[in-house]
C-alpha positions in Angstrom: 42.6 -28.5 12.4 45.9 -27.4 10.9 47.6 -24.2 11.0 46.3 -23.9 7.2 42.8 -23.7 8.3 43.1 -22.0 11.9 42.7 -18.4 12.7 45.0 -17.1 14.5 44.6 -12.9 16.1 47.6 -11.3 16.4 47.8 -10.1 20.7 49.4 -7.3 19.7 47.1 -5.3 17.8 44.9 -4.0 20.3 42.1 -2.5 17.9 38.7 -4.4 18.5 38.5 -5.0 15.1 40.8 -8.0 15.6 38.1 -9.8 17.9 36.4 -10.7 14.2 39.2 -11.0 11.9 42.6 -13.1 12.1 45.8 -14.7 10.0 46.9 -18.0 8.6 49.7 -19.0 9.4 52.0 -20.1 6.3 55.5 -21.9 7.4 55.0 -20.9 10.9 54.4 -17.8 11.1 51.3 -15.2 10.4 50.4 -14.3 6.6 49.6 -10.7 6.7 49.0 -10.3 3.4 44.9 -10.9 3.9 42.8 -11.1 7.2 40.4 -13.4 7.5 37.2 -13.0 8.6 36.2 -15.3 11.5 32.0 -14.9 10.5 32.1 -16.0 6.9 35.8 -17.0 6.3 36.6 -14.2 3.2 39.8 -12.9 2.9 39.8 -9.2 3.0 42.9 -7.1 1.9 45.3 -5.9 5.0 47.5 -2.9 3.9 48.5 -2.3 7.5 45.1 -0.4 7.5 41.4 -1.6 9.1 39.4 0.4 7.3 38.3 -2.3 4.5 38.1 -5.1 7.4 35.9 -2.7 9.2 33.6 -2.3 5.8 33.2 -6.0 5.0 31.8 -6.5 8.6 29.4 -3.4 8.1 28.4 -4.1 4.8 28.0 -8.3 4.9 27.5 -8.5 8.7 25.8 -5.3 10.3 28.2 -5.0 12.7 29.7 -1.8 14.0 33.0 -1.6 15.1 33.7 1.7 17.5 37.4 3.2 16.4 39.6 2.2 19.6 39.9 4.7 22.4 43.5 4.4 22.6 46.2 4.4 20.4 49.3 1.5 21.1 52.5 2.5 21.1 53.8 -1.0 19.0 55.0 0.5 15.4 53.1 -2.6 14.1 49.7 -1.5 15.6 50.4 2.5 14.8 48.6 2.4 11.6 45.8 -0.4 13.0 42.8 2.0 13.9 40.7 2.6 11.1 40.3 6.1 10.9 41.9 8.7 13.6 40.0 10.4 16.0 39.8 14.0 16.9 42.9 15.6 18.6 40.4 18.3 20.3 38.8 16.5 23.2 34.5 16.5 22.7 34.9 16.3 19.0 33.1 13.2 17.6 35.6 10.7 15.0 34.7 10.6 10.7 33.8 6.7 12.4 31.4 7.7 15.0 29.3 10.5 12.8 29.2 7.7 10.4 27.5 5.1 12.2 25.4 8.0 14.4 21.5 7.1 14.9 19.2 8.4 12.1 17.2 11.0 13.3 13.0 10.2 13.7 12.3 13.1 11.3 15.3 12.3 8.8 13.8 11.8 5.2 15.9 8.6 5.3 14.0 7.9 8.9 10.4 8.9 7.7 11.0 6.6 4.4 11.9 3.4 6.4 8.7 3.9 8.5 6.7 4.9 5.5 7.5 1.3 4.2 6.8 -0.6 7.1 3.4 0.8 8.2 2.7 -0.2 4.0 4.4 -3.0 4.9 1.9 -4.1 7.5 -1.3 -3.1 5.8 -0.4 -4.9 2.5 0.9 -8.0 3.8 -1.9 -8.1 6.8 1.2 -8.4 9.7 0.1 -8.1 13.4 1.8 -4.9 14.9 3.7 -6.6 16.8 5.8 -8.0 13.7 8.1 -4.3 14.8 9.0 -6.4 18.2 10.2 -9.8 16.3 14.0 -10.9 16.4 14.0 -11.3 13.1 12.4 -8.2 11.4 15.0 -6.2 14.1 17.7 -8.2 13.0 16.4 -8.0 8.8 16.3 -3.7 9.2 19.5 -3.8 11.2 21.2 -5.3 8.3 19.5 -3.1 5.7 20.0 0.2 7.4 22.2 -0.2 11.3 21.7 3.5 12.1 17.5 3.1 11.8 15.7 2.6 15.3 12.5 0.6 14.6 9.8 3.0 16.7 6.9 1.1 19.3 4.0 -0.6 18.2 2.0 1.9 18.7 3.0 4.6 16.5 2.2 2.8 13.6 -1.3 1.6 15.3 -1.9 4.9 16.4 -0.4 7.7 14.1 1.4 6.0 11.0 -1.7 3.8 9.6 -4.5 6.2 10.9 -2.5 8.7 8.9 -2.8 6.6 5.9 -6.3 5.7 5.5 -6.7 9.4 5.8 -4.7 10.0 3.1 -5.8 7.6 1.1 -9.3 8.2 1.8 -8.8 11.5 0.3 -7.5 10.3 -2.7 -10.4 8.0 -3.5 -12.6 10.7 -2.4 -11.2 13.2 -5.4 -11.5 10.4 -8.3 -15.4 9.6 -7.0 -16.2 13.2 -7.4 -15.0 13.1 -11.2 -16.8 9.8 -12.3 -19.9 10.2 -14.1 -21.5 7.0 -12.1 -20.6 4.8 -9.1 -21.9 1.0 -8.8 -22.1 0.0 -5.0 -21.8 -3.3 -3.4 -22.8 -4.4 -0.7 -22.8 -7.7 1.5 -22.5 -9.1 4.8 -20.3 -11.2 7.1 -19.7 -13.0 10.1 -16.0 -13.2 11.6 -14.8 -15.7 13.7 -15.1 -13.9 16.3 -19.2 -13.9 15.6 -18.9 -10.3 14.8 -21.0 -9.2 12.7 -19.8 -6.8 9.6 -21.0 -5.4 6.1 -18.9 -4.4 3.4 -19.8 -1.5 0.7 -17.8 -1.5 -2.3 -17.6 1.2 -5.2 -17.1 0.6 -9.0 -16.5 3.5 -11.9 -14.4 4.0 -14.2 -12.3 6.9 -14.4 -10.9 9.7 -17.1 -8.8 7.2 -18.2 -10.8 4.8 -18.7 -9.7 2.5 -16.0 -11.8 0.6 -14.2 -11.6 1.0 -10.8 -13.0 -0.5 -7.7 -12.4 0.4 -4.2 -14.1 -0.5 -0.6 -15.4 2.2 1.0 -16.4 0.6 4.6 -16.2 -2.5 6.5 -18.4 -1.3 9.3 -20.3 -3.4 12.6 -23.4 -4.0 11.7 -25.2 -4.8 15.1 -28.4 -4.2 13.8 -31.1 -6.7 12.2 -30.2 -7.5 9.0 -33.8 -6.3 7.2 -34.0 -4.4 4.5 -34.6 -0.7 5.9 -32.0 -1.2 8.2 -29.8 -1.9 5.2 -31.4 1.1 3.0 -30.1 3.1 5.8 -27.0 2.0 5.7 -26.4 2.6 2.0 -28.0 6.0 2.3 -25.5 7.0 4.9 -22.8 5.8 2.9 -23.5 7.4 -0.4 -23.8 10.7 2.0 -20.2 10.1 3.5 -18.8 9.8 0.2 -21.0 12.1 -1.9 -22.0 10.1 -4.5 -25.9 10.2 -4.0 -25.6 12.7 -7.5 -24.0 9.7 -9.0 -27.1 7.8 -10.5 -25.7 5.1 -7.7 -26.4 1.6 -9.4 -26.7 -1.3 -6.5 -25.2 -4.8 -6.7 -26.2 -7.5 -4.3 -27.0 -10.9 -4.4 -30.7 -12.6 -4.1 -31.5 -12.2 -0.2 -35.0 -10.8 0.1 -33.8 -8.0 2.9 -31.1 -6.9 -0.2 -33.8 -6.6 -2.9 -35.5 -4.7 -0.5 -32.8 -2.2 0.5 -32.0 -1.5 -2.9 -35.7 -0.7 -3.4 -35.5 1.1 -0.1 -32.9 3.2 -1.4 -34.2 3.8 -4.6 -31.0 3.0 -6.3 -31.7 2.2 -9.8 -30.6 -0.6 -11.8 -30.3 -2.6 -8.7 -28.6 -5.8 -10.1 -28.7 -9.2 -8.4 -25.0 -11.2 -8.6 -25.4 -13.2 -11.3 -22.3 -15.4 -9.5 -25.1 -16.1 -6.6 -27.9 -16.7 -9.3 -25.7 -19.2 -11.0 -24.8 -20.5 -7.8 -28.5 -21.4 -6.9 -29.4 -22.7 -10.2 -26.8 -24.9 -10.1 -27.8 -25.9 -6.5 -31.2 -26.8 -8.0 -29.7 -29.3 -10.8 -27.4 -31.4 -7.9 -30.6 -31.7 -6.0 -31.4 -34.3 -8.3 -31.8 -37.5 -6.7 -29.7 -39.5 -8.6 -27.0 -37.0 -8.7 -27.4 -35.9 -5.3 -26.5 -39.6 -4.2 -23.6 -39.9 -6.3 -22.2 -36.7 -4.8 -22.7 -38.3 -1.6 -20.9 -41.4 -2.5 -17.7 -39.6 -3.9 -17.6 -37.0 -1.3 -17.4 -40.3 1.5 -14.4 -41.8 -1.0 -12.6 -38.3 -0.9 -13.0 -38.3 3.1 -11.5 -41.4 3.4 -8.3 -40.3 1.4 -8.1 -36.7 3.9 -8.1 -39.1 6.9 -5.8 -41.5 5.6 -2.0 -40.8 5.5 -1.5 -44.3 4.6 -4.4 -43.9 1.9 -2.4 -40.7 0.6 0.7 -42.5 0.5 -0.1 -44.9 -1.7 -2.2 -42.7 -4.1 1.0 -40.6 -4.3 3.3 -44.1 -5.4 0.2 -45.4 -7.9 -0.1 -41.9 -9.8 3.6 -42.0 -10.0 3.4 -45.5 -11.4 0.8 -44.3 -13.8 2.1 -40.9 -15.1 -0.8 -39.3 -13.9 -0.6 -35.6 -12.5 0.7 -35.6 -8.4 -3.0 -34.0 -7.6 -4.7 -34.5 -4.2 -8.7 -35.0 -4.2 -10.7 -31.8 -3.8 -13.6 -31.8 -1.0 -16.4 -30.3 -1.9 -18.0 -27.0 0.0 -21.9 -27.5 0.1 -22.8 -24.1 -0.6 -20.2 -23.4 -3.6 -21.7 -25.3 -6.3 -18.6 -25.1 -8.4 -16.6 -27.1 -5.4 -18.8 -29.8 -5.8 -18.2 -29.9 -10.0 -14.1 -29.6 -8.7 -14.4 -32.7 -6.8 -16.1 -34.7 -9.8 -13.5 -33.2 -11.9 -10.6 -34.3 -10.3 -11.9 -37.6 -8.6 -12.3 -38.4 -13.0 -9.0 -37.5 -13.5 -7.7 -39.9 -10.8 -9.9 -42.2 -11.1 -7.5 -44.7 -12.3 -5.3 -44.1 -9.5 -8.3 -44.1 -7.1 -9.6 -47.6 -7.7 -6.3 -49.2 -8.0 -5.1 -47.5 -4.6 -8.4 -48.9 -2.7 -7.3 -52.6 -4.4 -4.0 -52.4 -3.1 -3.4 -54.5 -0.1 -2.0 -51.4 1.7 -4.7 -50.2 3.1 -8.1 -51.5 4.6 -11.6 -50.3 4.0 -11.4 -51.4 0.5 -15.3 -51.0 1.0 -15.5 -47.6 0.7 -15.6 -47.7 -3.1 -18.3 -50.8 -3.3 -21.3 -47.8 -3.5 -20.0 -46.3 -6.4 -21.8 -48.9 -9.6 -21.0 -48.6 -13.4 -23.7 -46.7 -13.9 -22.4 -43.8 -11.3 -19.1 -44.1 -13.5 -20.8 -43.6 -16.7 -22.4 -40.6 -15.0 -19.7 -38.4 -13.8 -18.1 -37.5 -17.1 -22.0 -36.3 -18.3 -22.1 -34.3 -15.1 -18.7 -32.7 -15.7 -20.0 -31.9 -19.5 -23.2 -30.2 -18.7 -21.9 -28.0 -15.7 -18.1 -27.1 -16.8 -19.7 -24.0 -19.2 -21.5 -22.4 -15.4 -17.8 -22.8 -14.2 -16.2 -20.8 -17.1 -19.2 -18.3 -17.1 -18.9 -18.0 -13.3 -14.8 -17.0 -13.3 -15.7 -14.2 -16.5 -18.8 -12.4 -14.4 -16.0 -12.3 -11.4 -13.6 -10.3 -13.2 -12.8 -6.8 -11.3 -10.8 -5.5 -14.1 -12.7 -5.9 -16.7 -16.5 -4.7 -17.8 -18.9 -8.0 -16.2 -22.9 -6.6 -16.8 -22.3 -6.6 -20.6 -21.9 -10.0 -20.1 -25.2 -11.3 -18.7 -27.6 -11.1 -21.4 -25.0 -13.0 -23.9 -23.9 -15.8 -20.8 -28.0 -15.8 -20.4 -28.5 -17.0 -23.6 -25.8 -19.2 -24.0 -26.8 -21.0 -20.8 -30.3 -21.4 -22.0 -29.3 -22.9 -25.1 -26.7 -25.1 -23.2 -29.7 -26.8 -21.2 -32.3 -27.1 -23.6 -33.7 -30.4 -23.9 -31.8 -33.1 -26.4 -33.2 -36.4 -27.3 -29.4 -37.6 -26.3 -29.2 -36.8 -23.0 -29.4 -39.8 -20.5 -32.7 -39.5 -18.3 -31.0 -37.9 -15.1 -28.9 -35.3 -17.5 -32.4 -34.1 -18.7 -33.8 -33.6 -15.0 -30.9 -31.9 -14.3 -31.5 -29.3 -17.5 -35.5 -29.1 -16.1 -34.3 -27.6 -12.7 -31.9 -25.7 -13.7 -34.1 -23.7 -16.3 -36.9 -23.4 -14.4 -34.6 -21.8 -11.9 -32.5 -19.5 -13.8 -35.4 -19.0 -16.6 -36.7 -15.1 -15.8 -34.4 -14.0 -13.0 -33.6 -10.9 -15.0 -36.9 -10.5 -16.5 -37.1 -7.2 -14.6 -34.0 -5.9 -16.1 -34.0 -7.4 -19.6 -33.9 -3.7 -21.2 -31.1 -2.3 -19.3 -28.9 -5.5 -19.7 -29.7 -4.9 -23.6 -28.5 -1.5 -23.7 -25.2 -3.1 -21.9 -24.3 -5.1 -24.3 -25.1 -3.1 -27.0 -22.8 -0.6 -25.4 -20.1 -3.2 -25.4 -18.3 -3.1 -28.7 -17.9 -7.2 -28.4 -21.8 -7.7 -28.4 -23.0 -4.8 -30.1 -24.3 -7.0 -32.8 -26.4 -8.2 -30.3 -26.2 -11.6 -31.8 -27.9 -13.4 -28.9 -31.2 -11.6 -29.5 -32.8 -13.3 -32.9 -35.4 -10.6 -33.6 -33.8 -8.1 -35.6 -36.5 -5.2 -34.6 -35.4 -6.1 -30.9 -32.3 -5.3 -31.9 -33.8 -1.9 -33.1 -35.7 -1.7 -30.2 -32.3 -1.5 -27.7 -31.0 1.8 -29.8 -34.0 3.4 -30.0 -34.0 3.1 -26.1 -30.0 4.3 -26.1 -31.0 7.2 -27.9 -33.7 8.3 -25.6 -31.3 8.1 -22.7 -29.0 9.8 -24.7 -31.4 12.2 -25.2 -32.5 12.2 -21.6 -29.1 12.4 -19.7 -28.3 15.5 -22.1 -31.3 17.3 -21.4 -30.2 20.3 -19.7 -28.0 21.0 -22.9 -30.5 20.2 -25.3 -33.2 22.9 -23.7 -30.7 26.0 -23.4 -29.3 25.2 -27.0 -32.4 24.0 -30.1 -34.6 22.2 -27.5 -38.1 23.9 -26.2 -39.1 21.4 -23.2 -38.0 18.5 -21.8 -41.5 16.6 -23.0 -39.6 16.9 -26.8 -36.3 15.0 -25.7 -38.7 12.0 -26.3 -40.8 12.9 -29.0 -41.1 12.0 -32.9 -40.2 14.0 -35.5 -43.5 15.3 -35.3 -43.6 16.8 -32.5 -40.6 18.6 -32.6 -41.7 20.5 -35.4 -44.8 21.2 -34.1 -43.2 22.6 -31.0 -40.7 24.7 -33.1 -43.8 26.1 -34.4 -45.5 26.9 -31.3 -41.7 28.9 -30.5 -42.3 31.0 -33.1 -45.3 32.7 -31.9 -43.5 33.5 -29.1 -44.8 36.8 -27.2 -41.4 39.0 -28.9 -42.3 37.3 -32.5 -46.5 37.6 -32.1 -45.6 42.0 -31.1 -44.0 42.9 -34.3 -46.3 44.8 -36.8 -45.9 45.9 -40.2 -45.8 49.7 -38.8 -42.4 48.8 -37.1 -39.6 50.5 -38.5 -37.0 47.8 -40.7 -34.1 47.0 -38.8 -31.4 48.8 -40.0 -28.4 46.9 -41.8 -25.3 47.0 -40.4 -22.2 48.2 -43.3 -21.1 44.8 -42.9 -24.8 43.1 -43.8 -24.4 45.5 -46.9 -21.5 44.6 -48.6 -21.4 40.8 -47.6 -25.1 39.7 -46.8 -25.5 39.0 -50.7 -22.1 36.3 -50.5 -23.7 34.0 -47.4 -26.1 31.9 -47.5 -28.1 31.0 -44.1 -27.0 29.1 -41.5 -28.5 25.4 -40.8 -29.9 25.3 -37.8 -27.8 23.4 -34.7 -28.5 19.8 -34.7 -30.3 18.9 -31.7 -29.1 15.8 -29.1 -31.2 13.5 -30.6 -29.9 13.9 -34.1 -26.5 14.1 -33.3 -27.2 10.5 -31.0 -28.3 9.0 -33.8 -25.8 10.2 -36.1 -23.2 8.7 -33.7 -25.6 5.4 -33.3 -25.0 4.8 -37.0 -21.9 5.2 -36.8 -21.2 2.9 -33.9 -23.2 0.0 -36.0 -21.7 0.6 -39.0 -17.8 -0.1 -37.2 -16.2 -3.5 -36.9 -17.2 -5.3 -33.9 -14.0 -5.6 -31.3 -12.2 -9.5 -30.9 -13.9 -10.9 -27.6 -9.9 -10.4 -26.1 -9.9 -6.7 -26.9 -9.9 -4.1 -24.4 -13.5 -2.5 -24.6 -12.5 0.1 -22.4 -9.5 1.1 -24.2 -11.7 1.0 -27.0 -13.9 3.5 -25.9 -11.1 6.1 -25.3 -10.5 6.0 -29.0 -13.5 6.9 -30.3 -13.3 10.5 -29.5 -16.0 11.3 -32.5 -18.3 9.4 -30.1 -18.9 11.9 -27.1 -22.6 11.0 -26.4 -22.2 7.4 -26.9 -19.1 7.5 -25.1 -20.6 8.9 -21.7 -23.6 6.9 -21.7 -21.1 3.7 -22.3 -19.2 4.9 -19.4 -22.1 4.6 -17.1 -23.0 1.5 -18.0 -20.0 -0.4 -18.2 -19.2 0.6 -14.8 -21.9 -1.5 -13.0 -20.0 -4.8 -12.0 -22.2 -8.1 -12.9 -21.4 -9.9 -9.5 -21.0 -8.7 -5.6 -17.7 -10.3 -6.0 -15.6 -7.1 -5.1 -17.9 -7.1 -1.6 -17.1 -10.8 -1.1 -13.2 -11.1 -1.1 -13.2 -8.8 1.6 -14.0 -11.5 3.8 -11.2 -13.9 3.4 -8.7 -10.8 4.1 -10.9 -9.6 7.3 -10.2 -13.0 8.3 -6.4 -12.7 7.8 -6.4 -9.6 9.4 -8.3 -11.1 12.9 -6.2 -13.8 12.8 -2.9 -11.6 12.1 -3.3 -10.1 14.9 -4.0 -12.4 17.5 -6.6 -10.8 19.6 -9.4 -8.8 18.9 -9.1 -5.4 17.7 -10.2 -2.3 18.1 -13.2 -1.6 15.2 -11.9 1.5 13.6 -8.2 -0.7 13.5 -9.9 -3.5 11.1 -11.8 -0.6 8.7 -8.4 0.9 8.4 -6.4 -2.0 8.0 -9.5 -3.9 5.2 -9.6 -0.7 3.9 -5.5 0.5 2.9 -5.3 -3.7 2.2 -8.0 -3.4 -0.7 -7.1 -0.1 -2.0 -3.1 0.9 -1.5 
């Protein structure tokens, strides 16, 4: 290497500085005119002075270099320490306090810990990630002067404090919804524990809608329906929501419809997503289908356990222009998997057969099952079932209002798989099971899935009902519970009895009758002295004229029902909650809507807690404590 490129430290500056930086030399001797830095090879300014050598290390390297205890008595090397220390002896250097420790309870301390107890819960690390050579060495060169604290203060103290904090939080916006939803489902983990999940859905003042898990709890007990009835009971107490009008989601299991009923939660919906799910199940159960499953599940296999298979798939799609996509294996108990694989096995289909002709490979047998008449089937397949698989990813949203949905997706479905004189023979079975599946499942909540959509300013047409009196019908049936859920108001303001809230026209005036003989009115007489006029009666009684009575809730609902009708429906991409805020001259409507629009369609929420349980058991490499993984699924879900 030439001088030109070597670094050379000069002996006689004796500050420790120098054991990282150096000079070229230029025509024999050192060029002081920039020091070099041995790490990364930048030239950094020499002015006779090491403080900006001593920066570049801290700020690009993270290392610390202590001010040299003694001062040499070379002219050259007078001016080399960085900063001078303290004549007085005991007196700390400008250096030193500079690069002292952070103290634990330091804002700048408490901050940096904050992050990395958030840190672990949001990115499901193992606590030992605070012991790893590499997060040491990542903090040291964001902050030197932090000490990363043990293990267990952020398994003990730091995230215990935090689901207690959060907790409280979630506990304050519960207690101002008008309705929570609850879901609820259970779990095996790999470690053959068995858990259940409870999930809560409202939507807030804002008109957000939020969803939060409430409990990841053991569940040791038989899985029957009183045991579960219990367990939702004992949650609504711990979070005091019974007052709620709790609405239950769950999917089809007898001991769940049981629980609910149990519990008495009312509407208890059944996940559409599982109802779907087992319809679907029911149509690729068809024999002819069910075989050619079979058959393209085996050619997929073969690709997974063939590198050599792979390889030349790869180099044929290439040749092609056909998308660089593997083959999907199916799941058997995810119906949609199943459509997946057909989906994409069509889409490389071309690549597929010309890959098991090539001389590559062997086993050029695996695709003599699959006959013209299997080929001529898959793409009828993928047409019939790709609508379930768009109406499936909708009802999963968590962000968005889901049981307005059913009744129109119910519908839709049902006129998707009615019988057509078109269909090939097998396409028509398939359409037979499915309907005769899926046909009535929500029979037993056909009214309240009406008033939903007629809530949702999307449907509220309520297009997919052709009976224009049904239509009617659902209003009439809002305005009751309008009428209902306002009771209290309506008797202390124009209403006698609660009986009336649901009476005709009628009735209320008969009842307004019987008012007036009340015991006060029926004990006047003609003997009783006239009431006497008050001065301001006398010289202004002549200019009013009397008051109309107060509307009562059941007038002013259907004053704001009109209304609602009468307003442009939204786009099917508009915000329907958002929407809602708006219409402030809507109060009635507008709470009622609120209650409804807050039950989720699906037990979704309750589901996707079990893929991040699993991260969290596998994070952390050995099996935890209980009350660690309700904290940690817990701050994961709702941070």
């Amino acid at each position: 290497m030439s001088d030109a490129e070597t670094i050379y430290s000069p002996p006689s500056f004796k500050s420790k500085v120098w054991q990282h930086y150096g000079f070229y030399k230029k025509d024999g001797q050192l060029d002081k005119t920039d020091a070099i830095c041995k790490m990364c090879r930048a030239s950094v300014k020499y002015t006779g002075s090491t403080t900006n050598l001593i920066s570049h290390l801290k700020r690009r390297h993270g290392v610390v270099v202590e001010p040299s205890s003694s001062v040499p008595a070379s002219p050259a090397s007078c001016c080399d320490s960085p900063v001078a220390t303290s004549s007085k002896s005991g007196e700390k250097s400008i250096e030193s306090f500079f690069h002292a420790p952070l103290a634990n309870s330091s804002a700048r301390s408490t901050a940096i810990t904050d992050a990395i107890a958030l840190f672990i819960c949001k990115d499901i690390q193992p606590y030992s990630v605070t012991e790893n050579e590499g997060f040491k060495h990542l903090l040291h060169v964001l902050e030197p002067r932090y000490k990363i604290p043990n293990r267990k203060l952020f398994s003990d103290k730091q995230i215990p404090a935090l689901y207690d904090k959060c907790r409280r939080e979630i506990e304050e916006s519960l207690h101002k919804a008008q309705r929570v939803a609850v879901t609820v489902d259970g779990w095996t983990s790999c470690a053959t524990a068995s858990y259940v999940t409870v999930t809560a859905n409202y939507i807030d003042d804002g008109w957000v809608l939020k969803n939060h898990v409430l409990q990841t709890r053991v569940f040791n007990e038989a899985h029957t329906g009183n045991n579960l009835s219990v367990l939702l009971q004992d949650v609504c107490r711990e979070w005091k929501i019974e007052e709620k009008s709790p609405a239950l989601v769950t999917d089809n299991a007898r001991n769940m419809i049981l629980a609910g009923a149990c519990a008495k939660m009312d509407p208890h919906v059944r996940c559409i997503a599982h109802t779907l799910n087992l319809a679907s199940q029911k149509a690729f159960k068809v024999d002819s289908v069910s075989e050619l499953v079979v058959k393209v599940r085996k050619l997929v296999s073969f690709f997974h356990k063939s590198p050599k298979a792979t390889e030349v798939l790869r180099e044929i799609q290439t040749q092609l222009h056909l998308p660089n996509h593997k083959l999907i294996h199916d799941v058997s108990t995810r119906w949609n998997s199943t459509l997946d694989m057909l989906e994409r096995f069509w889409e490389q289909q071309p690549a597929v057969l010309n890959t098991l002709l090539s001389r590559k490979i062997k086993r050029r047998e695996v695709m003599a099952s699959l006959t013209e008449d299997d080929m001529t089937l898959i793409p009828e397949i993928i047409k019939l079932m790709s609508p379930l698989k768009v109406a499936t990813t909708l009802l999963s949203e968590e962000k968005n209002p889901t049981v307005s949905i059913i009744s129109p997706i119910q519908a839709k479905l049902l006129r998707q798989f009615q019988p057509d004189e078109s269909d090939l023979e097998v396409i028509s079975h398939m359409k037979d099971r499915f309907r005769q599946d899926f046909d009535g499942r929500y029979t037993y909540l056909e009214g309240t899935l009406h008033c939903a959509s007629a809530l949702d300013p999307r449907f509220k047409d309520l297009a997919f009902l052709d009976d224009s009196d049904a239509k009617d019908m659902v209003f009439m049936k809002i305005t009751t519970e309008v009428v209902q859920i306002n009771g209290e108001v309506e008797v202390s303001d124009t209403m006698p009895n609660e009986d009336q809230a649901t009476g005709t026209l009628e009735e209320d005036q008969t009842v307004e009758t019987e008012n007036d003989k009340s015991p006060s009115k029926e004990d006047k007489t003609d003997d009783a002295p006239p009431k006497k006029r008050t001065a301001m009666d006398q010289m202004f009684g002549d200019f009013l004229s009397a008051r109309p009575p107060a509307k009562t809730i059941r007038e002013k609902a259907k004053d704001e029902i009109l209304k609602y009708r009468e307003r442009d429906t939204l786009g099917l991409d508009g915000d329907v909650l958002q929407w809602w805020r708006l219409q402030v001259d809507l109060p009635l409507l507008s709470a009622l809507a609120k209650r409804y629009l807050s039950i989720p369609a699906t037990s979704v929420p309750a589901e996707r807690v079990f893929s991040t349980a699993g991260d969290i058991v596998t994070a952390q490499c050995s099996l935890l404590h209980p009350d660690h993984v309700y904290q940690l699924i817990f701050l994961k879900k709702n941070l």
